[in-house]
C-alpha positions in Angstrom: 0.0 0.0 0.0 1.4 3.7 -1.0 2.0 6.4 1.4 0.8 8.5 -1.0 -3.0 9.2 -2.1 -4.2 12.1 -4.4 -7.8 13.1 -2.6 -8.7 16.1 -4.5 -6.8 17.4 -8.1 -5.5 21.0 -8.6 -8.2 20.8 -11.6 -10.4 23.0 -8.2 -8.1 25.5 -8.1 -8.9 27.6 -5.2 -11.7 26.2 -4.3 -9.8 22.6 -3.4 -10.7 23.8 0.7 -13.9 24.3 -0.1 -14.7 21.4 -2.1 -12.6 19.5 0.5 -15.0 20.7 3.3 -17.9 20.1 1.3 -17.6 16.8 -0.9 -14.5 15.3 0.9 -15.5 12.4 3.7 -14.1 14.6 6.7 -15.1 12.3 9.4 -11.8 10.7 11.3 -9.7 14.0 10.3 -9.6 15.9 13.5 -10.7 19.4 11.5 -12.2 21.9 13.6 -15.8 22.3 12.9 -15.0 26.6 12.7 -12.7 25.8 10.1 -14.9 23.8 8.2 -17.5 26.1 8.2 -14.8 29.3 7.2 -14.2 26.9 4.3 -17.5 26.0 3.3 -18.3 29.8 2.8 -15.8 30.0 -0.1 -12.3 31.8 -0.9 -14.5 35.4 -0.3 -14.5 34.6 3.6 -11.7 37.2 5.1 -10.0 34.0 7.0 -10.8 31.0 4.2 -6.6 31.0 3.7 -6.4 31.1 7.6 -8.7 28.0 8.3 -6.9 26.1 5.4 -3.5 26.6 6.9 -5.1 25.3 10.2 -6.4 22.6 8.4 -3.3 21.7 6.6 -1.1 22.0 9.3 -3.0 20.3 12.4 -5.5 17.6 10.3 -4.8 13.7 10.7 -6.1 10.4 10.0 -5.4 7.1 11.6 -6.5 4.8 9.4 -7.1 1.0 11.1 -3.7 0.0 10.8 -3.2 2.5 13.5 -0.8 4.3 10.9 -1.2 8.8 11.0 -2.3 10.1 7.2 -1.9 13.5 7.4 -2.7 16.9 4.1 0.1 18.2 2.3 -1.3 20.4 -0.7 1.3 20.7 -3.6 -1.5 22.0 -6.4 -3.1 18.5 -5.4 -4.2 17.9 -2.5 -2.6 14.5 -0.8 -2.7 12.3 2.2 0.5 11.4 3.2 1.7 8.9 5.7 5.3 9.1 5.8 5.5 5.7 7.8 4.4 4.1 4.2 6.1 5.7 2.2 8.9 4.0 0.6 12.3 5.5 0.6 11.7 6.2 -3.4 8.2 7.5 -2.6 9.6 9.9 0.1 12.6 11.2 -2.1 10.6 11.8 -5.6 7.6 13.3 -3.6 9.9 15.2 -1.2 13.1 15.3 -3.6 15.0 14.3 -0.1 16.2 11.0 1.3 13.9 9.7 4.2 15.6 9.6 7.1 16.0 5.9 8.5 15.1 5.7 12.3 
């Protein structure tokens, strides 16, 4: 199994939070239901960029393997989980070796 899924394509554009808050099974991802709401009123909300940072940065998944998916939004939006991730999936996604505990 990859450490790497695409959840929502860059085809959104700016509106990949809101569709993400909207369309995107959110249940299990630990987002603030504030943010959500920020993000379900569209990019024209003053703090949409502010609740999508928040999002990004503090979201996470533990999927039934016990294993932590977390967003990383690179035009696409992903779920990562670096535990994984091969070593080749880590360097072309990250362009740096993974670190070997």
């Amino acid at each position: 199994m990859s450490g790497i899924h695409i959840l929502i394509n860059d085809s959104h554009g700016v509106y990949i939070p809101q569709f993400f808050a909207e369309q995107f099974n959110v249940e299990g991802w630990e987002v603030e239901k504030g943010d959500l709401d920020i993000l379900i009123a569209g990019p024209e909300h003053d703090l949409y960029w502010d609740a999508w940072n928040d999002v990004t940065s503090y979201a996470s998944y533990q999927d039934d393997d016990g294993m932590k998916w977390t967003l990383y939004q690179d035009g696409d939006l992903f779920a990562i989980c670096e535990d994984r991730m091969t070593a080749e999936e880590y360097k072309n996604f990250f362009g740096e070796e993974k670190e070997v505990a």
